[in-house]
Backbone as XML, in Angstrom:
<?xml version="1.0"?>
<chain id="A" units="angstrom">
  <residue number="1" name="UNK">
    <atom name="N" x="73.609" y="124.798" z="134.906"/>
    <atom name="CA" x="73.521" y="123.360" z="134.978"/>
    <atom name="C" x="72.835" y="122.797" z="133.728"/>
  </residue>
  <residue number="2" name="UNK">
    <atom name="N" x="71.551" y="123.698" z="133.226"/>
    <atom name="CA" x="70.821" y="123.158" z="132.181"/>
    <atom name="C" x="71.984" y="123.286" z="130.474"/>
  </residue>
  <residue number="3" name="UNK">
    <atom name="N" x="72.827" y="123.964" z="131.034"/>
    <atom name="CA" x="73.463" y="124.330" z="129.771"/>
    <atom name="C" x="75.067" y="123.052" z="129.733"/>
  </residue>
  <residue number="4" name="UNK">
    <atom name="N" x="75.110" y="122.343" z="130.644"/>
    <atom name="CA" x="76.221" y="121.358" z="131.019"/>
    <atom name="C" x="75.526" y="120.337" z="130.603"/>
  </residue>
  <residue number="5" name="UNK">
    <atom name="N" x="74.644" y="120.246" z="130.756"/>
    <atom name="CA" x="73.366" y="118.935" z="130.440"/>
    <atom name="C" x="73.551" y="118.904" z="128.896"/>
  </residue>
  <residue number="6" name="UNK">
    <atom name="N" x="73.089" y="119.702" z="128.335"/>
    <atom name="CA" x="72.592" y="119.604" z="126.890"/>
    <atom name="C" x="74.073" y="119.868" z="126.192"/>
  </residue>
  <residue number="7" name="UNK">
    <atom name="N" x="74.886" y="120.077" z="126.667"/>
    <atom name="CA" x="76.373" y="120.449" z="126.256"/>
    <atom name="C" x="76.756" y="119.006" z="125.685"/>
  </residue>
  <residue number="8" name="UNK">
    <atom name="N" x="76.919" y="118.102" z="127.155"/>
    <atom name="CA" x="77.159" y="116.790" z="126.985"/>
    <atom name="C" x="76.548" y="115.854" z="126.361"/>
  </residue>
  <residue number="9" name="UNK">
    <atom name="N" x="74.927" y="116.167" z="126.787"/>
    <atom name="CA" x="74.216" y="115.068" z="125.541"/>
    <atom name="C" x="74.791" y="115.751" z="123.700"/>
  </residue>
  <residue number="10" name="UNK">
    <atom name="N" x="74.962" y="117.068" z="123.818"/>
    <atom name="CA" x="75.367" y="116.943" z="122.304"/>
    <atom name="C" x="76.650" y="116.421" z="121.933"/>
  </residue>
  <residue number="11" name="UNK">
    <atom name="N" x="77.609" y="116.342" z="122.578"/>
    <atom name="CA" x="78.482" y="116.034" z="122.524"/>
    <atom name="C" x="78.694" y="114.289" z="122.243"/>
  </residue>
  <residue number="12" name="UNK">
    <atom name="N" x="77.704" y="113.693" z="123.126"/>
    <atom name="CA" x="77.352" y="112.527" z="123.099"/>
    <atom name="C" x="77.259" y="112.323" z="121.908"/>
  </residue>
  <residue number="13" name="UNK">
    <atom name="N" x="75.794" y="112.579" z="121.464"/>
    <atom name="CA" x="75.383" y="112.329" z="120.025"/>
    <atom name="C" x="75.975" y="112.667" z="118.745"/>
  </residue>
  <residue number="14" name="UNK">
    <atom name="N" x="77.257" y="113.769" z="118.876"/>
    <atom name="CA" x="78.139" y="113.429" z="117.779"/>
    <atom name="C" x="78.911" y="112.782" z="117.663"/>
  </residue>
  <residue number="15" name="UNK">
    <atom name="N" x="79.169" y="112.003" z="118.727"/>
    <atom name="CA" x="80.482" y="111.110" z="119.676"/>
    <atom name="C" x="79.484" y="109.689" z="118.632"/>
  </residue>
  <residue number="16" name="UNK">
    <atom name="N" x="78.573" y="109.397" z="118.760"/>
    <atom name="CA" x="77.640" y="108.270" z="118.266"/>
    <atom name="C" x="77.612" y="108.575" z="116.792"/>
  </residue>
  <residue number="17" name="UNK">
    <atom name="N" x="77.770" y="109.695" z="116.628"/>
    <atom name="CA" x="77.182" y="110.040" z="114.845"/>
    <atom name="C" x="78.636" y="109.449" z="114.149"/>
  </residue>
  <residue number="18" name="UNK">
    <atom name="N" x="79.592" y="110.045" z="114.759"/>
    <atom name="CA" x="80.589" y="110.105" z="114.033"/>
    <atom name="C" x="81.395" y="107.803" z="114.158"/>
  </residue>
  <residue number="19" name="UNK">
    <atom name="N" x="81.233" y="107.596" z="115.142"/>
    <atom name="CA" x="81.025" y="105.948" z="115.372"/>
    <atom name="C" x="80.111" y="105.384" z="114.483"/>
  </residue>
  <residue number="20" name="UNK">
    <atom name="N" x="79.396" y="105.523" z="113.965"/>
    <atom name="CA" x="78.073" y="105.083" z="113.218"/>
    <atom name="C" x="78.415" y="105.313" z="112.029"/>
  </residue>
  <residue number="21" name="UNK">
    <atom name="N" x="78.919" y="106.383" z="111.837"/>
    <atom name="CA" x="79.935" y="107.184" z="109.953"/>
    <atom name="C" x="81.011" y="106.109" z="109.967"/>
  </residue>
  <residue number="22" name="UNK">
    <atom name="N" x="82.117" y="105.663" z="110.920"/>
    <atom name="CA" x="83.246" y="104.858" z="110.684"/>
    <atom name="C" x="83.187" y="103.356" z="110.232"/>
  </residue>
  <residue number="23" name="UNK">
    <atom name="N" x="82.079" y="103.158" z="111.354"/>
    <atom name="CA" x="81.583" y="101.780" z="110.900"/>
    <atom name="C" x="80.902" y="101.290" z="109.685"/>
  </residue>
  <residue number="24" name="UNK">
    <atom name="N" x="80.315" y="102.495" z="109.141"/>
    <atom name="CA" x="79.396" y="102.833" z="107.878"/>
    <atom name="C" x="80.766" y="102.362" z="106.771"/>
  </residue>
  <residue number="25" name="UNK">
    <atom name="N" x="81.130" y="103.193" z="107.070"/>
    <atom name="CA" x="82.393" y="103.482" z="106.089"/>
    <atom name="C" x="82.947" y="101.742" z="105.946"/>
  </residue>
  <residue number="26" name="UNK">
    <atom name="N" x="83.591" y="101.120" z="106.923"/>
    <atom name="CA" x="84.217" y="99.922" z="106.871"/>
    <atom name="C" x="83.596" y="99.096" z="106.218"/>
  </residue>
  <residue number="27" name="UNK">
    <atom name="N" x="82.222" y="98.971" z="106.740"/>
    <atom name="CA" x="81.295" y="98.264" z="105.913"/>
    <atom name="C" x="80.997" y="98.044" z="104.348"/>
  </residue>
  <residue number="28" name="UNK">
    <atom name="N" x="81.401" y="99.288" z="103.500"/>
    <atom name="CA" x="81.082" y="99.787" z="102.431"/>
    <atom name="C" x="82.485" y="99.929" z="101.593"/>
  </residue>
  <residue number="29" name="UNK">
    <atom name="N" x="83.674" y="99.721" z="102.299"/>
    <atom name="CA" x="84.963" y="99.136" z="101.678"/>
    <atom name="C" x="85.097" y="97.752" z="101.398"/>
  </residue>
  <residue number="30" name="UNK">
    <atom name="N" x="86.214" y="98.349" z="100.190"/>
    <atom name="CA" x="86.493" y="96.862" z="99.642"/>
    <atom name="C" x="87.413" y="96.036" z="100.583"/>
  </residue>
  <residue number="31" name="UNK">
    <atom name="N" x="87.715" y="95.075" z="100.561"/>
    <atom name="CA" x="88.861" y="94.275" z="101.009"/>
    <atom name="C" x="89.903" y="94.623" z="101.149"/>
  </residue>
  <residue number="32" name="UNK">
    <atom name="N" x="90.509" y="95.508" z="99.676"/>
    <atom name="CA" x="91.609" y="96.130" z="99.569"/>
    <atom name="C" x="91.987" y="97.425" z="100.759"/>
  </residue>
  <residue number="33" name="UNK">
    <atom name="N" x="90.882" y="97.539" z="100.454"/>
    <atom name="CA" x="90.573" y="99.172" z="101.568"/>
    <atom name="C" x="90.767" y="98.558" z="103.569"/>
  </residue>
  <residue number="34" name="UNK">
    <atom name="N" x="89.927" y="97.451" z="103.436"/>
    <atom name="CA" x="90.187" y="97.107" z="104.634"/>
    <atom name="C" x="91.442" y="96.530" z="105.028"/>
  </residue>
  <residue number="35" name="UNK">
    <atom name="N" x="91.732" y="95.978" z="104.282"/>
    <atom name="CA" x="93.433" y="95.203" z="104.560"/>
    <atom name="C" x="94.745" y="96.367" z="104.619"/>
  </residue>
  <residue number="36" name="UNK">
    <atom name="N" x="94.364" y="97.492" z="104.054"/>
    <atom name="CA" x="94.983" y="98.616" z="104.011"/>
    <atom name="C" x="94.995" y="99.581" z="105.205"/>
  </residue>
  <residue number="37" name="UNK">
    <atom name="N" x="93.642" y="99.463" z="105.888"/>
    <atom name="CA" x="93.501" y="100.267" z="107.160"/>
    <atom name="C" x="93.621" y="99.549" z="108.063"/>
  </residue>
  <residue number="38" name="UNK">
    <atom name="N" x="93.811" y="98.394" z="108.454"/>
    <atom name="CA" x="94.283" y="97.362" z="108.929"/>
    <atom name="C" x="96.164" y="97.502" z="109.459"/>
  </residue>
  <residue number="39" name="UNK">
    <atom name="N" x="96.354" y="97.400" z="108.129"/>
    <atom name="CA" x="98.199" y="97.787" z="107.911"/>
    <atom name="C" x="98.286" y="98.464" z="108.733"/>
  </residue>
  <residue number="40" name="UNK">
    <atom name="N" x="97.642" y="99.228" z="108.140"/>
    <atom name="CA" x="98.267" y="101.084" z="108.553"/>
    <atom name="C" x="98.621" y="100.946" z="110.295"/>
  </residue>
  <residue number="41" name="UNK">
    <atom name="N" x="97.178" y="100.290" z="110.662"/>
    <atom name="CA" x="96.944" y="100.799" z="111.863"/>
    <atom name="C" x="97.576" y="99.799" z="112.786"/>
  </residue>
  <residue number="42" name="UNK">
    <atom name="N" x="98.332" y="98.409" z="112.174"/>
    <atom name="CA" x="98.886" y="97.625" z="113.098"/>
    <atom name="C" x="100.748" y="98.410" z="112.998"/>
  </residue>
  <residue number="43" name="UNK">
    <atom name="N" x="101.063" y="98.845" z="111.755"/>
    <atom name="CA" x="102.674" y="99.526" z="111.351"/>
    <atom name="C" x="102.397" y="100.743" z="112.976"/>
  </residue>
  <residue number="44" name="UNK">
    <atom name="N" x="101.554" y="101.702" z="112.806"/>
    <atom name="CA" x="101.536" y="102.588" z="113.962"/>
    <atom name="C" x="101.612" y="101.818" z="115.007"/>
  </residue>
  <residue number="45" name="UNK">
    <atom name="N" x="100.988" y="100.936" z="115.552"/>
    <atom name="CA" x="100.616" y="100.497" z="117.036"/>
    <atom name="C" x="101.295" y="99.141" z="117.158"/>
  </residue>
  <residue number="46" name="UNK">
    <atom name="N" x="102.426" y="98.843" z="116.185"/>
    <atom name="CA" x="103.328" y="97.574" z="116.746"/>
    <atom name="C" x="104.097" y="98.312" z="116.436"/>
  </residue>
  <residue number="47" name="UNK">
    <atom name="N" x="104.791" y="99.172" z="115.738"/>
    <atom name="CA" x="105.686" y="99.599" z="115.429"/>
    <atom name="C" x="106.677" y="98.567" z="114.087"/>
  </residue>
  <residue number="48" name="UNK">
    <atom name="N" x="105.864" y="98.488" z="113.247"/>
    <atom name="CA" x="106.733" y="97.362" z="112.216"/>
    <atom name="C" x="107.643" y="97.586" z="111.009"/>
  </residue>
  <residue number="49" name="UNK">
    <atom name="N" x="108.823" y="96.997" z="110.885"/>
    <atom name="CA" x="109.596" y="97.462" z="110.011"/>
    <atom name="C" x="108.848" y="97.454" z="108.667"/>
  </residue>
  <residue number="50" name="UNK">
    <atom name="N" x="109.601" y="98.326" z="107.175"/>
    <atom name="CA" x="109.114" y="98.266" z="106.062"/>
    <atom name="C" x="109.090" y="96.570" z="105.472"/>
  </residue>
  <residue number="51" name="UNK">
    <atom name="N" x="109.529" y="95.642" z="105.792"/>
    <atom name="CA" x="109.369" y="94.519" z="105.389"/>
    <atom name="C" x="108.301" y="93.767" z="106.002"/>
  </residue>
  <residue number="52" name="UNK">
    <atom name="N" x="108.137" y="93.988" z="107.715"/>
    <atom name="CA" x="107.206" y="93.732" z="108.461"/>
    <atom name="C" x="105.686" y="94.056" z="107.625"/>
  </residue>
  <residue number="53" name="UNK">
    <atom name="N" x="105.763" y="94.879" z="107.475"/>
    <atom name="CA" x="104.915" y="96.048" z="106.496"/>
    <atom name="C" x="104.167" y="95.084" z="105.443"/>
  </residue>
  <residue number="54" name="UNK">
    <atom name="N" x="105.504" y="94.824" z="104.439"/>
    <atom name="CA" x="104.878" y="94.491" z="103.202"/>
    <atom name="C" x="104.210" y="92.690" z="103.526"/>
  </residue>
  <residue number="55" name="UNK">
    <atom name="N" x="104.873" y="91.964" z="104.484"/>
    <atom name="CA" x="104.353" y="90.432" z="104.950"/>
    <atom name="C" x="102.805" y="90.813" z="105.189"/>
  </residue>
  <residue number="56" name="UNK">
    <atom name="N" x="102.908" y="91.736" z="106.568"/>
    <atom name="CA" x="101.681" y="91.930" z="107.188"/>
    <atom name="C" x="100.383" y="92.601" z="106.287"/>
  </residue>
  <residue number="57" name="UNK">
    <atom name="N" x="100.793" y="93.104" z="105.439"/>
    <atom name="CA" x="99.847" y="93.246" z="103.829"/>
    <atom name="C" x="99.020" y="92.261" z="103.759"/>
  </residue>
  <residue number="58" name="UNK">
    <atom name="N" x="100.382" y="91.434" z="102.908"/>
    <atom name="CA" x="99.938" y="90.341" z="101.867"/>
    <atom name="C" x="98.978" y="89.726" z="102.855"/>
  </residue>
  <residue number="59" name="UNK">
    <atom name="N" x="99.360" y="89.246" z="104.516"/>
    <atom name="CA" x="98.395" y="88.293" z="105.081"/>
    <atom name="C" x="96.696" y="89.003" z="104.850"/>
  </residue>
  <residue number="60" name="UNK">
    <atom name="N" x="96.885" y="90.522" z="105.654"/>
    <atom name="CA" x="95.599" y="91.711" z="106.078"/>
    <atom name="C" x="94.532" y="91.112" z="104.270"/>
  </residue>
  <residue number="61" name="UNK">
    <atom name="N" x="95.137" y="91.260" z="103.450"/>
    <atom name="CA" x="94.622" y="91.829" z="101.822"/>
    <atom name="C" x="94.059" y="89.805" z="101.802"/>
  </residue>
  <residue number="62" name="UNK">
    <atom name="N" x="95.094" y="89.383" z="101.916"/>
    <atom name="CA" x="94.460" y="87.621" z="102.150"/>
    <atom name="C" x="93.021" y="87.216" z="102.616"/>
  </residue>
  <residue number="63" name="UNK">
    <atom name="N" x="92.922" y="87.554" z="104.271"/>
    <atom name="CA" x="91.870" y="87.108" z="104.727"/>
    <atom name="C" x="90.959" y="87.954" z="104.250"/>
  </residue>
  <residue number="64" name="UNK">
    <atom name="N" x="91.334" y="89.720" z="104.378"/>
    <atom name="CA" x="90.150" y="90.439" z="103.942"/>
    <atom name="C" x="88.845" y="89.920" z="102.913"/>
  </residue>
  <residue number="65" name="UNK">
    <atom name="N" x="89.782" y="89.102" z="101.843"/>
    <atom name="CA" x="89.041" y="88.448" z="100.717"/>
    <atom name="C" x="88.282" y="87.130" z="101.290"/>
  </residue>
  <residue number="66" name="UNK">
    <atom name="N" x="89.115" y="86.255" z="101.634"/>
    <atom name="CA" x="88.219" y="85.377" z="102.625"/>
    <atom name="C" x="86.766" y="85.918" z="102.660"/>
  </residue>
  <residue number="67" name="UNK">
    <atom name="N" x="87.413" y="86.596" z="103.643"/>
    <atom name="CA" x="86.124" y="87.109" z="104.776"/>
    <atom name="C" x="84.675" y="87.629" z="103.669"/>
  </residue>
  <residue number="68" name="UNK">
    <atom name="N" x="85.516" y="88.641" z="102.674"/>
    <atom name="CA" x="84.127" y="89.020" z="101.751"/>
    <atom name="C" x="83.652" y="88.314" z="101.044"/>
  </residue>
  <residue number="69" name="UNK">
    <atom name="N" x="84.471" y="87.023" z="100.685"/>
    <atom name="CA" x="83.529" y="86.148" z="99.914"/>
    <atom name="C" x="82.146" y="84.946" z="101.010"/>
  </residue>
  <residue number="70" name="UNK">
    <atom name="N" x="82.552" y="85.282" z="102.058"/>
    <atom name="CA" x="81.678" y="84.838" z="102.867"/>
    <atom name="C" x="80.634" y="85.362" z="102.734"/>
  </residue>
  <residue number="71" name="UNK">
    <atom name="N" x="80.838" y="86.436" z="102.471"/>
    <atom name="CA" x="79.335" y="87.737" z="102.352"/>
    <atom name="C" x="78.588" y="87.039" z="101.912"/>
  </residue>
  <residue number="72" name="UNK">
    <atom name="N" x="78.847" y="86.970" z="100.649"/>
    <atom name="CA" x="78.089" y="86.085" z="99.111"/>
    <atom name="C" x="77.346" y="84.812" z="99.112"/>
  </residue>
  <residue number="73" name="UNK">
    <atom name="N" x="77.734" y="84.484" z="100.204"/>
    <atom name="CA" x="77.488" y="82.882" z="100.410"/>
    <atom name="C" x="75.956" y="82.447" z="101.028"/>
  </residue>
  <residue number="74" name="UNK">
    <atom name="N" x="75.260" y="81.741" z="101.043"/>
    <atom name="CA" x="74.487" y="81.399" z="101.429"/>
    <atom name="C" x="74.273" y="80.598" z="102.774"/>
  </residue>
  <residue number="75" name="UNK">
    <atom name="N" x="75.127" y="80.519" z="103.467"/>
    <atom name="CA" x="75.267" y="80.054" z="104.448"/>
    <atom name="C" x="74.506" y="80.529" z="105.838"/>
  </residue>
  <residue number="76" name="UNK">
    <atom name="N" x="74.039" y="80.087" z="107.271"/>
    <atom name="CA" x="73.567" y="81.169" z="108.175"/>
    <atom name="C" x="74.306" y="81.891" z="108.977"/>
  </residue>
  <residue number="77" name="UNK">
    <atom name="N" x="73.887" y="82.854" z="109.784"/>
    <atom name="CA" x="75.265" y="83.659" z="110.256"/>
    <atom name="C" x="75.804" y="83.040" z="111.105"/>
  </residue>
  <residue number="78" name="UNK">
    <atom name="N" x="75.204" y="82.072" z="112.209"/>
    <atom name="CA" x="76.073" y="80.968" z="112.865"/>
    <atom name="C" x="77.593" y="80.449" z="112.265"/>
  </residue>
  <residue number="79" name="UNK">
    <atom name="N" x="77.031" y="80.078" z="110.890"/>
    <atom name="CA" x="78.198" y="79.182" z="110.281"/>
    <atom name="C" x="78.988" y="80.242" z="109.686"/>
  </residue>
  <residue number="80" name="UNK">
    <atom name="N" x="78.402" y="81.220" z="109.355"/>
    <atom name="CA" x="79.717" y="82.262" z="109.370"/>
    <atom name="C" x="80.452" y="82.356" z="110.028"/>
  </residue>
  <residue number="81" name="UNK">
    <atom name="N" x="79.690" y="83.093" z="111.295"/>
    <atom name="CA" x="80.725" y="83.418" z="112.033"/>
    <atom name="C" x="81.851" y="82.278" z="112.293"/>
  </residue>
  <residue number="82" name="UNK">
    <atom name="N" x="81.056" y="80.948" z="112.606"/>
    <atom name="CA" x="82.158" y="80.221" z="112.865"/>
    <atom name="C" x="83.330" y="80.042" z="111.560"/>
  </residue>
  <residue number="83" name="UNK">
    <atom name="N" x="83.118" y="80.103" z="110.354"/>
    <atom name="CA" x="83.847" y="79.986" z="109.631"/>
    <atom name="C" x="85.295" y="81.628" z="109.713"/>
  </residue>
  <residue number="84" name="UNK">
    <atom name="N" x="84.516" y="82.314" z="110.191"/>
    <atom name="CA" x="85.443" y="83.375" z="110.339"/>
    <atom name="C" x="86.387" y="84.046" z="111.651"/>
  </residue>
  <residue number="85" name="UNK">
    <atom name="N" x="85.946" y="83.115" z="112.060"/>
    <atom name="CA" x="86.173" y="82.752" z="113.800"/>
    <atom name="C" x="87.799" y="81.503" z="113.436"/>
  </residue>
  <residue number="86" name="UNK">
    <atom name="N" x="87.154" y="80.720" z="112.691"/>
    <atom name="CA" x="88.755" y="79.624" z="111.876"/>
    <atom name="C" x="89.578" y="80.346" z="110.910"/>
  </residue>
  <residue number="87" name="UNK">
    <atom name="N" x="89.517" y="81.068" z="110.158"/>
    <atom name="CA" x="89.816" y="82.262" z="109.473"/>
    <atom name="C" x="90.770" y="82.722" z="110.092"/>
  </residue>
  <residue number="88" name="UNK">
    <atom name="N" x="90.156" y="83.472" z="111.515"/>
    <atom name="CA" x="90.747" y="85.032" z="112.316"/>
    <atom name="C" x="91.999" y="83.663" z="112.871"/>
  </residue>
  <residue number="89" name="UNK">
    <atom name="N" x="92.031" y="82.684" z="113.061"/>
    <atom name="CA" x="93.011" y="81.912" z="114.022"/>
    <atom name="C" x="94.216" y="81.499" z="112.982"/>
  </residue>
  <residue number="90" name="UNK">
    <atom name="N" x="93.338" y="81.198" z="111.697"/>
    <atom name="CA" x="94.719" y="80.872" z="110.841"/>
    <atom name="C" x="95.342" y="81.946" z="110.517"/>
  </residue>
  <residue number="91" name="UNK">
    <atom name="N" x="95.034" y="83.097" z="110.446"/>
    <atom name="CA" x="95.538" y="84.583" z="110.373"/>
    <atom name="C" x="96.276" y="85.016" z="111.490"/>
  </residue>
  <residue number="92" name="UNK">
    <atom name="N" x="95.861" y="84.778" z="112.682"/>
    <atom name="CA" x="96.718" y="85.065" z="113.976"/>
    <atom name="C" x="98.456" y="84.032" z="113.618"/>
  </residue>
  <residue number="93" name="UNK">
    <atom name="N" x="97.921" y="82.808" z="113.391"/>
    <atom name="CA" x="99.348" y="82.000" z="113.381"/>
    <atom name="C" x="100.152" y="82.690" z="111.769"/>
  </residue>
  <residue number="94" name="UNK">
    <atom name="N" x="99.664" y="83.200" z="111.049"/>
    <atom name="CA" x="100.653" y="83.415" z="110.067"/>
    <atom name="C" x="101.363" y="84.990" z="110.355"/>
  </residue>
  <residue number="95" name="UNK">
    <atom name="N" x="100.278" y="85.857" z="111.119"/>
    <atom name="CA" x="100.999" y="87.049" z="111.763"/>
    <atom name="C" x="102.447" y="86.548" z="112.794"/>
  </residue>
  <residue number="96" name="UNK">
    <atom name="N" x="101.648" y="85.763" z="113.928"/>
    <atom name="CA" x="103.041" y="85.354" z="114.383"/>
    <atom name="C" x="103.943" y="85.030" z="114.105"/>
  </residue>
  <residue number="97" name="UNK">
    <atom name="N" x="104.193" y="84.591" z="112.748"/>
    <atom name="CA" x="105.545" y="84.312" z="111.983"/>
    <atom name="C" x="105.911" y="85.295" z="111.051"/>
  </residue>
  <residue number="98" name="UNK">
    <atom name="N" x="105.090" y="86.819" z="111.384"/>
    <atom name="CA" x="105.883" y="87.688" z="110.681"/>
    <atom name="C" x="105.930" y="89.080" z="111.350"/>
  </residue>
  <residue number="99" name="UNK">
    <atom name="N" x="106.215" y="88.422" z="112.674"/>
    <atom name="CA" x="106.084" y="89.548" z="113.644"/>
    <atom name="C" x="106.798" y="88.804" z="114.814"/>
  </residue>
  <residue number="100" name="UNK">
    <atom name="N" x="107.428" y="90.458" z="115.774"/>
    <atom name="CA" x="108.316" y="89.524" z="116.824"/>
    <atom name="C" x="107.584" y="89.065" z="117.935"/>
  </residue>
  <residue number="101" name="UNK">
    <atom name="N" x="107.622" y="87.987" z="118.743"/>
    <atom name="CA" x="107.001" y="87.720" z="119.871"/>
    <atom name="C" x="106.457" y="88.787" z="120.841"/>
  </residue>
  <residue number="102" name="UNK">
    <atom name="N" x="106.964" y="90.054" z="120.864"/>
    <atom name="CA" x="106.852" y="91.346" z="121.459"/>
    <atom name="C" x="105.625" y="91.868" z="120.529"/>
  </residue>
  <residue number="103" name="UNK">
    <atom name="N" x="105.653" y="92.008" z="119.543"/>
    <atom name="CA" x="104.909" y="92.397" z="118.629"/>
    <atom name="C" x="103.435" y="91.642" z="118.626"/>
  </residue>
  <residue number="104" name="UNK">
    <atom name="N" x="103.422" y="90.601" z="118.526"/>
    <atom name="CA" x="102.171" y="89.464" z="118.226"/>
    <atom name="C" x="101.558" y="89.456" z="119.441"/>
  </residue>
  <residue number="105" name="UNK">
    <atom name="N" x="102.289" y="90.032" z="121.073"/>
    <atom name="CA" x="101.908" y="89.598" z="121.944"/>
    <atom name="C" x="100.865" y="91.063" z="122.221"/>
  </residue>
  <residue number="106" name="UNK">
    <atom name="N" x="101.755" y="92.137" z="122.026"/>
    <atom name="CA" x="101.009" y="93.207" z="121.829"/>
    <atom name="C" x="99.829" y="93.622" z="121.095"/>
  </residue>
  <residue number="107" name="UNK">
    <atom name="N" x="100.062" y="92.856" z="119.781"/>
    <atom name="CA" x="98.492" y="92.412" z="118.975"/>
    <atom name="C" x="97.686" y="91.843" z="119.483"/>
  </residue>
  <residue number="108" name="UNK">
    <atom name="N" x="97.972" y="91.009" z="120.174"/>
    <atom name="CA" x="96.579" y="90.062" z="120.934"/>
    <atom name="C" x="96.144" y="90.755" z="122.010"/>
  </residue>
  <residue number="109" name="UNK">
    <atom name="N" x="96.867" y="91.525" z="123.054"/>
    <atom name="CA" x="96.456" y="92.198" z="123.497"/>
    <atom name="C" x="95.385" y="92.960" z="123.224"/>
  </residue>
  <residue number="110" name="UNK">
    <atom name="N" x="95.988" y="94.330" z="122.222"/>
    <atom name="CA" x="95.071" y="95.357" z="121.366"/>
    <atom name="C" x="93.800" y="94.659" z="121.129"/>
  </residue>
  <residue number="111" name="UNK">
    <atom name="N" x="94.095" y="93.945" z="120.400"/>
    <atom name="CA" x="92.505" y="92.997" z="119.363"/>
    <atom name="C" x="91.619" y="92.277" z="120.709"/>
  </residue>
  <residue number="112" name="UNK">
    <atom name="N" x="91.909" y="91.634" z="121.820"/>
    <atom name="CA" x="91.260" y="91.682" z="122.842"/>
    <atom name="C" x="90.474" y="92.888" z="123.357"/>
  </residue>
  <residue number="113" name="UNK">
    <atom name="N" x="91.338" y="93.865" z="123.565"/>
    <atom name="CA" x="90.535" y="95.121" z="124.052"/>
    <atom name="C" x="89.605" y="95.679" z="122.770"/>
  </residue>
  <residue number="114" name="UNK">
    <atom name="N" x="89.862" y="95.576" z="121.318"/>
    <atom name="CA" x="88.988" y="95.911" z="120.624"/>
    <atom name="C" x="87.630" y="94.544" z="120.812"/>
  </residue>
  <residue number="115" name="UNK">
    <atom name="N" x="87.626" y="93.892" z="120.452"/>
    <atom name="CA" x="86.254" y="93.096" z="120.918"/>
    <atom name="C" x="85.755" y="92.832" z="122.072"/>
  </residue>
  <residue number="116" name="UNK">
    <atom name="N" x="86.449" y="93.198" z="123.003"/>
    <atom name="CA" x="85.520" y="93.679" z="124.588"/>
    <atom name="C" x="85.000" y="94.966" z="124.192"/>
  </residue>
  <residue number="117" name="UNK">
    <atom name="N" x="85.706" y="95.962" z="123.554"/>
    <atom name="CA" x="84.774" y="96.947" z="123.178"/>
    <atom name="C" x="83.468" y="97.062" z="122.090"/>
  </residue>
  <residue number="118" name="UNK">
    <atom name="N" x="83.686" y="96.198" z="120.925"/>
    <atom name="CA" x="82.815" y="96.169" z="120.196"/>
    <atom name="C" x="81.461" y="95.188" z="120.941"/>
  </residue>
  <residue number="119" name="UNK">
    <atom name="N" x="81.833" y="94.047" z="121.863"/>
    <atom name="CA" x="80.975" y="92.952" z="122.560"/>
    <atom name="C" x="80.145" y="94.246" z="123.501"/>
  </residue>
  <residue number="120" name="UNK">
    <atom name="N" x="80.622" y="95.168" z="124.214"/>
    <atom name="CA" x="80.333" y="95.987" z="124.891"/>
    <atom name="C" x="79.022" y="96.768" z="124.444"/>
  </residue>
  <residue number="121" name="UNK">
    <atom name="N" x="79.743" y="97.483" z="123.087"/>
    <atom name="CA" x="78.377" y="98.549" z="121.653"/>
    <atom name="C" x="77.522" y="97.791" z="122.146"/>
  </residue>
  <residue number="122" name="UNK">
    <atom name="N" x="77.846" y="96.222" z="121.314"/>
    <atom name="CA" x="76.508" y="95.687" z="120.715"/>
    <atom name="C" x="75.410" y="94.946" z="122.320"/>
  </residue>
  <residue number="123" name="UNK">
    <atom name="N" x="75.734" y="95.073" z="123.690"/>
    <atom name="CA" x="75.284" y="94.448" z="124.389"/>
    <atom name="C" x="74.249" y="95.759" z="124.595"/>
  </residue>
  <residue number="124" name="UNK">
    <atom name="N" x="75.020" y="97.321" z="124.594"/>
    <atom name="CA" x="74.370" y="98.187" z="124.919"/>
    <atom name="C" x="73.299" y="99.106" z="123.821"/>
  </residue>
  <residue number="125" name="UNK">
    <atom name="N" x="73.216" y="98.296" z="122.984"/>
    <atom name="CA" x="72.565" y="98.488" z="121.797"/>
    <atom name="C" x="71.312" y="98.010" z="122.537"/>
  </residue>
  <residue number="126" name="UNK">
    <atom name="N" x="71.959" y="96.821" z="122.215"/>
    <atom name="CA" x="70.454" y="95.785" z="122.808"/>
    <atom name="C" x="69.933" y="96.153" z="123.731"/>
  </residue>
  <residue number="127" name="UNK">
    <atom name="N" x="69.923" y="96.559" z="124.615"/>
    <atom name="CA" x="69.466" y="97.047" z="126.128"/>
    <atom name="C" x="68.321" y="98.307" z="126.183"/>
  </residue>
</chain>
């Protein structure tokens, strides 16, 4: 039993190490890098043609920049966020026009379940 115990907490804690390395990582990419892993990972999980592809780029590589020049800014994180919160919406409507209704609907989906999960981390952080 003592050896199921400590099995799982290690398991745990590389389960956390290696979450903590990814996020590290995102953080510490450029725009380019993020708009790229972005792609990648909406072409796998919508399934999008090579033209789909190259639209859904140009938008990903677009806001990415947005978003990092916010970094820079002097602003508080309130007004960030909200500024990137108007951002993520004008980005949703230009995906939908380069993606099929099947597709965009399936994105909103996904990206829902990713920020119930990330809202989730950070509640249990805090705790």
């Amino acid at each position: 039993m003592k050896t199921i115990i400590i099995v799982l907490l290690s398991a745990f804690a590389i389960t956390l190490q290696v979450n903590a390395q990814a996020s590290q990582q995102m953080k510490n990419s450029t725009p380019e890098e993020r708009a790229q892993k972005i792609t990648d990972w909406m072409k796998t999980n919508l399934q999008l043609s090579d033209e789909q592809v190259t639209s859904v780029h140009a938008i990903n590589l677009k806001y990415a920049n947005e978003n990092e020049s916010l970094k820079d800014t002097g602003i508080s994180r309130r007004e960030k966020f909200k500024k990137h919160k108007d951002t993520q919406a004008s980005k949703d409507e230009e995906l939908k026009g380069a993606m099929t209704s099947e597709q965009f609907t399936t994105y909103q989906s996904k990206k829902k379940e990713l920020q119930d999960k990330m809202r989730d981390e950070v509640r249990e952080r805090k705790n």
